[in-house]
PDB file as gemmi writes it, atoms N, CA and C in Angstrom:
CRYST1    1.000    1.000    1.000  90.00  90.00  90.00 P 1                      
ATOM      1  N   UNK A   1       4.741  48.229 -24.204  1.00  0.00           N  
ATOM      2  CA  UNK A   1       5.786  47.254 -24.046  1.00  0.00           C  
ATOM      3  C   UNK A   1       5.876  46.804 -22.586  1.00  0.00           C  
ATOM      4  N   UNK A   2       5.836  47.603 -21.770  1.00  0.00           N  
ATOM      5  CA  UNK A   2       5.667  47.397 -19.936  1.00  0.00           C  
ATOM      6  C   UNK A   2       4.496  46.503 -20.426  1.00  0.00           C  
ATOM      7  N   UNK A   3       3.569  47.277 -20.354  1.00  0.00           N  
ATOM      8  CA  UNK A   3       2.182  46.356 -19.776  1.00  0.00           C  
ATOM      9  C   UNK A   3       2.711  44.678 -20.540  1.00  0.00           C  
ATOM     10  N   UNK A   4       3.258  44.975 -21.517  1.00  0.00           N  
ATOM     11  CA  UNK A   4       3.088  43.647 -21.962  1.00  0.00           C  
ATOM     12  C   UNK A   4       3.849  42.446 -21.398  1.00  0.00           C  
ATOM     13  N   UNK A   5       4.744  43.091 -20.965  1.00  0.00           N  
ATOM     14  CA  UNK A   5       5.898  42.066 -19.920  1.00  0.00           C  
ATOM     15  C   UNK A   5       5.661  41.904 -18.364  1.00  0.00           C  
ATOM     16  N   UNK A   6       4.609  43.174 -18.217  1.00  0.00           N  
ATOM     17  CA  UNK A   6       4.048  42.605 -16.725  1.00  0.00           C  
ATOM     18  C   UNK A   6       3.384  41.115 -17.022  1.00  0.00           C  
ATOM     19  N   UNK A   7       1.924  41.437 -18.054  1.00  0.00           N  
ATOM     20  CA  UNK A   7       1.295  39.998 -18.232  1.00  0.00           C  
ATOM     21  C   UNK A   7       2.200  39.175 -18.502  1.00  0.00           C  
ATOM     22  N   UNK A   8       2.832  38.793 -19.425  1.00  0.00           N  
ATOM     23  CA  UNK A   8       4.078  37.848 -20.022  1.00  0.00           C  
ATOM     24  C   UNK A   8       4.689  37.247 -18.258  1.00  0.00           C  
ATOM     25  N   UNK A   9       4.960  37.898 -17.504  1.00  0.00           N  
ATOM     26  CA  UNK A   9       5.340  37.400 -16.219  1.00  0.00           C  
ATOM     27  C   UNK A   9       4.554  37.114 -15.568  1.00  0.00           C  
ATOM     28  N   UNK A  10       2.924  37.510 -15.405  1.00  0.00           N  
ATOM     29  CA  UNK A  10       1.963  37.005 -14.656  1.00  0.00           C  
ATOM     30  C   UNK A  10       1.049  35.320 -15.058  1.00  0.00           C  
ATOM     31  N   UNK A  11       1.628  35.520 -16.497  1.00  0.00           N  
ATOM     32  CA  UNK A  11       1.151  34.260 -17.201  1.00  0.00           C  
ATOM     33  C   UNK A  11       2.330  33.315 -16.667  1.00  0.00           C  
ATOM     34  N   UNK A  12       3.230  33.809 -16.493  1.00  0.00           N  
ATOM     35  CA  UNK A  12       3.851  32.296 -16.394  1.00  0.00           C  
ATOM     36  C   UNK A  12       4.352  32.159 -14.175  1.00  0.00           C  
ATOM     37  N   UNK A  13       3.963  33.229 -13.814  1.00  0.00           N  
ATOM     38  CA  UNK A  13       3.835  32.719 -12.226  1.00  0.00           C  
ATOM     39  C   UNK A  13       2.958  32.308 -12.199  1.00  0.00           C  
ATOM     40  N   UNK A  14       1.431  32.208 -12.656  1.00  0.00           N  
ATOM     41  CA  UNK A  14       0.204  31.417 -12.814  1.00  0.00           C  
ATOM     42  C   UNK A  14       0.663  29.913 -13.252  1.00  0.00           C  
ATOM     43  N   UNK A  15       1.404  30.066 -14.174  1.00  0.00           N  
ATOM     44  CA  UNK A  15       1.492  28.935 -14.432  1.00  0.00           C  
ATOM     45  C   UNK A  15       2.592  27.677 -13.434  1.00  0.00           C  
ATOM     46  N   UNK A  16       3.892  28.154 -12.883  1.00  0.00           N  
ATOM     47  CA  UNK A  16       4.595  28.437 -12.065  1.00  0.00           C  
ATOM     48  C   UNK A  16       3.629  27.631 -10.664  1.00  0.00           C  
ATOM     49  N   UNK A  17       2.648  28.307 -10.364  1.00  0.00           N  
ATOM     50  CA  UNK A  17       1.826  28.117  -9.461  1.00  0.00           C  
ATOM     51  C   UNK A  17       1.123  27.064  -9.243  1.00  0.00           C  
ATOM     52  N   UNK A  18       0.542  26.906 -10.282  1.00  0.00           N  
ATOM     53  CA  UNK A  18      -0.451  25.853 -11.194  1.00  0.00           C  
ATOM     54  C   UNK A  18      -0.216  24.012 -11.257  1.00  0.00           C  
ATOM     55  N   UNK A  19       1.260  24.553 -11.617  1.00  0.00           N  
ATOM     56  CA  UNK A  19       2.243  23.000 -11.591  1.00  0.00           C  
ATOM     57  C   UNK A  19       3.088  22.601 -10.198  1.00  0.00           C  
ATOM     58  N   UNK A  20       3.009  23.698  -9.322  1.00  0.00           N  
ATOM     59  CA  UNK A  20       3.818  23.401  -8.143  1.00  0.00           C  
ATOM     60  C   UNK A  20       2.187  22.371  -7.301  1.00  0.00           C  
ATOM     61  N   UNK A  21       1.434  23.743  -7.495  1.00  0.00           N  
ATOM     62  CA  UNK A  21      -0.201  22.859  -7.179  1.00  0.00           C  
ATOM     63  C   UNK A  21      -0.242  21.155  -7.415  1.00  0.00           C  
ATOM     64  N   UNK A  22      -0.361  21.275  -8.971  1.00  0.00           N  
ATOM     65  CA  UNK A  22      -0.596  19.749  -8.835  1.00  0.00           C  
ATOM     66  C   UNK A  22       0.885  18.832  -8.614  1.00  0.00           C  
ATOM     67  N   UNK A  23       2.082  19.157  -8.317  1.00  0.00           N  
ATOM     68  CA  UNK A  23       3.439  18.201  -7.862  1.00  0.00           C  
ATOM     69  C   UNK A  23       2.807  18.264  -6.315  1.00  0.00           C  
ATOM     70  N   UNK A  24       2.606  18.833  -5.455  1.00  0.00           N  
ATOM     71  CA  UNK A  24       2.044  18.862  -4.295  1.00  0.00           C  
ATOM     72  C   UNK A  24       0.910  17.908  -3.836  1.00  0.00           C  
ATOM     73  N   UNK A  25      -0.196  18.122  -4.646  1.00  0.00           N  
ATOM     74  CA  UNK A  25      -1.505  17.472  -4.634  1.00  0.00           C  
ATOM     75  C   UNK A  25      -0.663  16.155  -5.108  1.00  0.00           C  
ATOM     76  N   UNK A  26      -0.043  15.535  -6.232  1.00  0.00           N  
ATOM     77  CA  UNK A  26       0.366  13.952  -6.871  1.00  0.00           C  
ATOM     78  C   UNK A  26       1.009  13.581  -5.107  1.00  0.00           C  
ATOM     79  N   UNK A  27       2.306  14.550  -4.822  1.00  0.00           N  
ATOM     80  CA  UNK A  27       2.818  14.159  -3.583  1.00  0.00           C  
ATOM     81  C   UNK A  27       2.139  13.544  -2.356  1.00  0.00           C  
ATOM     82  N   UNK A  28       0.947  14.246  -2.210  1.00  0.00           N  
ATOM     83  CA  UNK A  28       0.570  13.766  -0.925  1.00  0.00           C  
ATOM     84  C   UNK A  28      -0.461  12.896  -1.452  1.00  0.00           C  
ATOM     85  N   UNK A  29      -0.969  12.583  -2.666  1.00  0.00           N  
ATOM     86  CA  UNK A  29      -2.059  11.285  -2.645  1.00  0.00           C  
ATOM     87  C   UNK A  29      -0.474  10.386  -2.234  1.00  0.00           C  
ATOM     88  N   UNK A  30       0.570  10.035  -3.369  1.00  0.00           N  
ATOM     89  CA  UNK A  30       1.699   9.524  -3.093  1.00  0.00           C  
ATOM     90  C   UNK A  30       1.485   8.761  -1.555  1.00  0.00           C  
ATOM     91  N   UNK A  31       1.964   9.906  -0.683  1.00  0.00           N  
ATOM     92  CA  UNK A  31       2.591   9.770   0.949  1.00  0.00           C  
ATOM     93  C   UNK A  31       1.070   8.582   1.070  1.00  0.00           C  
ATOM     94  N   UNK A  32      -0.126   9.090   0.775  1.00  0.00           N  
ATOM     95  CA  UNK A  32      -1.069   8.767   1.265  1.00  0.00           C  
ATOM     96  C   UNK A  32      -1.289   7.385   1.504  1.00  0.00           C  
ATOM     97  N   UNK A  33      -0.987   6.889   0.257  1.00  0.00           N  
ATOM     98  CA  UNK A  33      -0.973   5.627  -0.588  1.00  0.00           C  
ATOM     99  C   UNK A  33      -0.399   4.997   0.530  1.00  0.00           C  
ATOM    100  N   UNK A  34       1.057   5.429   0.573  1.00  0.00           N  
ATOM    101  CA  UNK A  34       2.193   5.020   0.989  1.00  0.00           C  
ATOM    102  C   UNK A  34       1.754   4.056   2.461  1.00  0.00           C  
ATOM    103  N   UNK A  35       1.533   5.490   3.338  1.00  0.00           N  
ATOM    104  CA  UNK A  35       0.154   5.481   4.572  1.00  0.00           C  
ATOM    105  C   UNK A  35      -0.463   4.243   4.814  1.00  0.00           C  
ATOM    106  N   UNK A  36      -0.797   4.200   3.829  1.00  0.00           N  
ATOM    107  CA  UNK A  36      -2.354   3.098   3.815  1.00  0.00           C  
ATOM    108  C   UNK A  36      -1.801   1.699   3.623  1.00  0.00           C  
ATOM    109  N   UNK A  37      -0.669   1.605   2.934  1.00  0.00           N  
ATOM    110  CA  UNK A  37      -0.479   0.175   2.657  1.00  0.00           C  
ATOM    111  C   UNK A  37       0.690   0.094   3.977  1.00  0.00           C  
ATOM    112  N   UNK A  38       1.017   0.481   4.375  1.00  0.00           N  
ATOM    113  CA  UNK A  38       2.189   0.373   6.021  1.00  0.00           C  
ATOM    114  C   UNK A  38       1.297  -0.331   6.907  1.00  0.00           C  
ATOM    115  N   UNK A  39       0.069   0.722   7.237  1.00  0.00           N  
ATOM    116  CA  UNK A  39      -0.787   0.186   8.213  1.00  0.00           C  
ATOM    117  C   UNK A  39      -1.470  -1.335   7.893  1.00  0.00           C  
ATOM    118  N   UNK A  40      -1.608  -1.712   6.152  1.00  0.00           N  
ATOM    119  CA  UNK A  40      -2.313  -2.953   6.003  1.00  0.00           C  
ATOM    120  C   UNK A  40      -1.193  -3.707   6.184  1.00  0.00           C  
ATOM    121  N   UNK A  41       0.359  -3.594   6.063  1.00  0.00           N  
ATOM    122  CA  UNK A  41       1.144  -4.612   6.406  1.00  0.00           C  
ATOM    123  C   UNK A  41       1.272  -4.867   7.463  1.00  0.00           C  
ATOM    124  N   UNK A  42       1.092  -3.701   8.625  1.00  0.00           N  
ATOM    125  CA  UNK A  42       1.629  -3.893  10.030  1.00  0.00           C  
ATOM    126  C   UNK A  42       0.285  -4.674  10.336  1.00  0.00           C  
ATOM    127  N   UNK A  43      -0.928  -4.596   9.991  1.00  0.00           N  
ATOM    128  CA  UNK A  43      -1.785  -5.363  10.702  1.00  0.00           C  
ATOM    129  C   UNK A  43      -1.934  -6.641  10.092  1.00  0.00           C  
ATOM    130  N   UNK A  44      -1.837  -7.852   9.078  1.00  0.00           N  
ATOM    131  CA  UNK A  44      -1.315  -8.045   8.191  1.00  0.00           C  
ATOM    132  C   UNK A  44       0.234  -9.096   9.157  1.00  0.00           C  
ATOM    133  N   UNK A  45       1.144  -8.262   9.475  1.00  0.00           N  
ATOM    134  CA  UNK A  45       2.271  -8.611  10.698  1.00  0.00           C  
ATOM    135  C   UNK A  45       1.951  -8.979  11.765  1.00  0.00           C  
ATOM    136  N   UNK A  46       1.169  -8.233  12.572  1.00  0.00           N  
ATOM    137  CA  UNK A  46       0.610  -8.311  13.910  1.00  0.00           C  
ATOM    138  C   UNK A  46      -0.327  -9.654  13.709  1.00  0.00           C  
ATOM    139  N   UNK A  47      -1.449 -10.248  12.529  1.00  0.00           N  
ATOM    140  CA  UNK A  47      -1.734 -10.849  13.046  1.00  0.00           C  
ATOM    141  C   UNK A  47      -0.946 -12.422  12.118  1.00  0.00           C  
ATOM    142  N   UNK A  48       0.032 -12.291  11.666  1.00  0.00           N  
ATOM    143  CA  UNK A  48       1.001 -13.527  11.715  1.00  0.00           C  
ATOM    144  C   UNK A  48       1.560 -13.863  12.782  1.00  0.00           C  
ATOM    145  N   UNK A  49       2.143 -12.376  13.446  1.00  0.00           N  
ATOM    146  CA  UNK A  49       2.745 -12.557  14.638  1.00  0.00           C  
ATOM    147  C   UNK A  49       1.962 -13.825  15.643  1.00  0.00           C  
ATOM    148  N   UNK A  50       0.114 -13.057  15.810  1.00  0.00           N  
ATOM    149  CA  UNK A  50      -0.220 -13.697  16.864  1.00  0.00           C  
ATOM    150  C   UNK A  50      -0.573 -15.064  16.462  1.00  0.00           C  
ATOM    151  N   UNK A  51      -0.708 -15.315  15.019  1.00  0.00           N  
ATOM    152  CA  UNK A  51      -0.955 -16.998  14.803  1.00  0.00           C  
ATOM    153  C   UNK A  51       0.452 -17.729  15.237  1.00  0.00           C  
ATOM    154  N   UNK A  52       1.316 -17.140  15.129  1.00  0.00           N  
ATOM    155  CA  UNK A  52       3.085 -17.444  15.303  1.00  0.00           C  
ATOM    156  C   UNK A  52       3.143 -18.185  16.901  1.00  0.00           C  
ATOM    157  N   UNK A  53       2.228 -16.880  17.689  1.00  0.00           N  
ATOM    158  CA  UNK A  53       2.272 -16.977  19.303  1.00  0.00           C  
ATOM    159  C   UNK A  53       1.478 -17.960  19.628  1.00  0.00           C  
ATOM    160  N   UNK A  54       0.229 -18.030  19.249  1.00  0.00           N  
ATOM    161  CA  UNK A  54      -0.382 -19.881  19.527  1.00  0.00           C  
ATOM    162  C   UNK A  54      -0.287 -20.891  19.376  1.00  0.00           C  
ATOM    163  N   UNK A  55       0.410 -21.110  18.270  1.00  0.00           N  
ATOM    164  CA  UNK A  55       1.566 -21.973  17.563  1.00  0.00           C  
ATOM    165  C   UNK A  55       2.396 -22.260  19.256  1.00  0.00           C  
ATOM    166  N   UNK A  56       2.958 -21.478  19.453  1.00  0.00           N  
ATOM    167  CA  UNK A  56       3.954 -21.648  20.535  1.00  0.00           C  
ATOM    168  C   UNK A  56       3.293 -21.800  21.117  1.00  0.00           C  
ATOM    169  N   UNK A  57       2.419 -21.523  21.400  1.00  0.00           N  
ATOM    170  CA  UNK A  57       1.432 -21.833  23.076  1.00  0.00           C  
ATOM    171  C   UNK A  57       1.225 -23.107  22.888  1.00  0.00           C  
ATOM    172  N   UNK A  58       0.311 -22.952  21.733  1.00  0.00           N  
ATOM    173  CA  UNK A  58      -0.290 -24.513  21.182  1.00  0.00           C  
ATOM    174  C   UNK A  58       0.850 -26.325  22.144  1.00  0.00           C  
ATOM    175  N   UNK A  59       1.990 -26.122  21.636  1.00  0.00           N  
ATOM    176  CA  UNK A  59       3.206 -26.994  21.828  1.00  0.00           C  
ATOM    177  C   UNK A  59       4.019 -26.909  23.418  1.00  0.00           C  
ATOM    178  N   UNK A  60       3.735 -25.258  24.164  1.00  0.00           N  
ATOM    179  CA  UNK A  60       3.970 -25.618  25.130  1.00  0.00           C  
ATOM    180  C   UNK A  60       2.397 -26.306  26.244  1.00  0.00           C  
ATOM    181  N   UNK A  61       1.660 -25.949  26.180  1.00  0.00           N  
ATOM    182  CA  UNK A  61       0.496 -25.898  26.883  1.00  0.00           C  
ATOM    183  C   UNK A  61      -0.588 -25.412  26.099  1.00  0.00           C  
ATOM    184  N   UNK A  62      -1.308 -27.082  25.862  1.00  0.00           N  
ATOM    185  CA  UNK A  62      -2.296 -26.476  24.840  1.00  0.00           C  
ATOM    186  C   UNK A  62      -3.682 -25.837  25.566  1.00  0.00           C  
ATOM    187  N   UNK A  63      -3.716 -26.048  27.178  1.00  0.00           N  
ATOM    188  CA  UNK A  63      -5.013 -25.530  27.504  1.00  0.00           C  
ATOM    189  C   UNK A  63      -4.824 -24.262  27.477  1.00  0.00           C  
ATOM    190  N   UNK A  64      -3.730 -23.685  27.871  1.00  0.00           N  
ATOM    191  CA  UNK A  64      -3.573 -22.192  27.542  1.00  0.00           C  
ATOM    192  C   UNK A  64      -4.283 -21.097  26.401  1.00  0.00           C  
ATOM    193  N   UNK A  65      -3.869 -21.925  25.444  1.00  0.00           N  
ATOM    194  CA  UNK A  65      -4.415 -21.410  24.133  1.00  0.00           C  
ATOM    195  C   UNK A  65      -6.505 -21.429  24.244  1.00  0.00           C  
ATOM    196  N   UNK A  66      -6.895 -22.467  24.771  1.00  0.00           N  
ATOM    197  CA  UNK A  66      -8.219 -22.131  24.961  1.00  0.00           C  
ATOM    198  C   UNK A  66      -8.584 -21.408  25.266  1.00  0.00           C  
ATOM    199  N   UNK A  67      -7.707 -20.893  26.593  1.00  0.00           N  
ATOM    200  CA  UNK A  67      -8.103 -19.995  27.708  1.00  0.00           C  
ATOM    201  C   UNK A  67      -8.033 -18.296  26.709  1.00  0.00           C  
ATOM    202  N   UNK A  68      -6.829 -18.410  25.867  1.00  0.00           N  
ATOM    203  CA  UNK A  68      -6.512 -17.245  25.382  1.00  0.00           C  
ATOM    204  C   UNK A  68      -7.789 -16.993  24.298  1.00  0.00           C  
ATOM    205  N   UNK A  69      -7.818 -17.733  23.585  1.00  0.00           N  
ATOM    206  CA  UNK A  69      -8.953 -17.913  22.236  1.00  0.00           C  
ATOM    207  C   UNK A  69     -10.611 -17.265  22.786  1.00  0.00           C  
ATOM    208  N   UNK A  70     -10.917 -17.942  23.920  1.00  0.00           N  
ATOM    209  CA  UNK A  70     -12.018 -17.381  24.858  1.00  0.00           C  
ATOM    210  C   UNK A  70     -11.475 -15.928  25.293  1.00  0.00           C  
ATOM    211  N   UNK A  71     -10.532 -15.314  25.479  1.00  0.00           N  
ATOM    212  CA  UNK A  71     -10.839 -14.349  26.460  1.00  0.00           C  
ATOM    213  C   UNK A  71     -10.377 -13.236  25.319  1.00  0.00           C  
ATOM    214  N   UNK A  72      -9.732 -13.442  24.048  1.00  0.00           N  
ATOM    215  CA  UNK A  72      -9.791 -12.516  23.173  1.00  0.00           C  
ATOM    216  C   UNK A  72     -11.451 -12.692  22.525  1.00  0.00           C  
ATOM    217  N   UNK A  73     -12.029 -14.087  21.957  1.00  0.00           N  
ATOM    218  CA  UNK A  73     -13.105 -13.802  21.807  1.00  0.00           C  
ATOM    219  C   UNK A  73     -14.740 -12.938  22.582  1.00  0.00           C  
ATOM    220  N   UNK A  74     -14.206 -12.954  23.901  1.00  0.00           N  
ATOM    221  CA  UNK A  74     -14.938 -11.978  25.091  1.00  0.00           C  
ATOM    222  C   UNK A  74     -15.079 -10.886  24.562  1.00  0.00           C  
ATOM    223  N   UNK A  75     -13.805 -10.145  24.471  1.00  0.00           N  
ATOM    224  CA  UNK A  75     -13.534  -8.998  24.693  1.00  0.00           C  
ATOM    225  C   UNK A  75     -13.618  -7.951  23.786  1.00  0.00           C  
ATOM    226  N   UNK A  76     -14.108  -9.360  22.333  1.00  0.00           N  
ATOM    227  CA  UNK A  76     -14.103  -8.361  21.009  1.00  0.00           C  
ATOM    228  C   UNK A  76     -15.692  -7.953  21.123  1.00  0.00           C  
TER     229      UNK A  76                                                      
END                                                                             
């Protein structure tokens, strides 16, 4: 009767174990996901932002914008 309620309890902390495992593993693909699409919006943002900023350049001083267009194209 012991032995049998030791296993009976080892079967189900295995199991216990098993499911905390994969809520953990779902969690962090989750975060991961999460991760990945932040960074494609912020870059995505950043470069609306900078079409936003030549725009403005564009209307105050358009040679500016040449100058800028050349010296980011340099540098890449």
């Amino acid at each position: 009767m012991r032995a049998g309620f030791c296993f009976l309890v080892a079967i189900f902390y295995f199991a216990a174990v098993l499911i905390a495992t994969v809520y953990l593993r779902a969690s962090n693909d989750r975060i991961t996901y999460k991760l990945c699409r932040y960074k494609v919006e912020q870059n995505w943002l950043k470069q609306k932002l900078w079409q936003k900023q030549l725009e403005v350049e564009k209307l105050l001083n358009p040679a500016s914008v040449s100058r800028t267009v050349t010296a980011q194209r340099d540098s890449s």
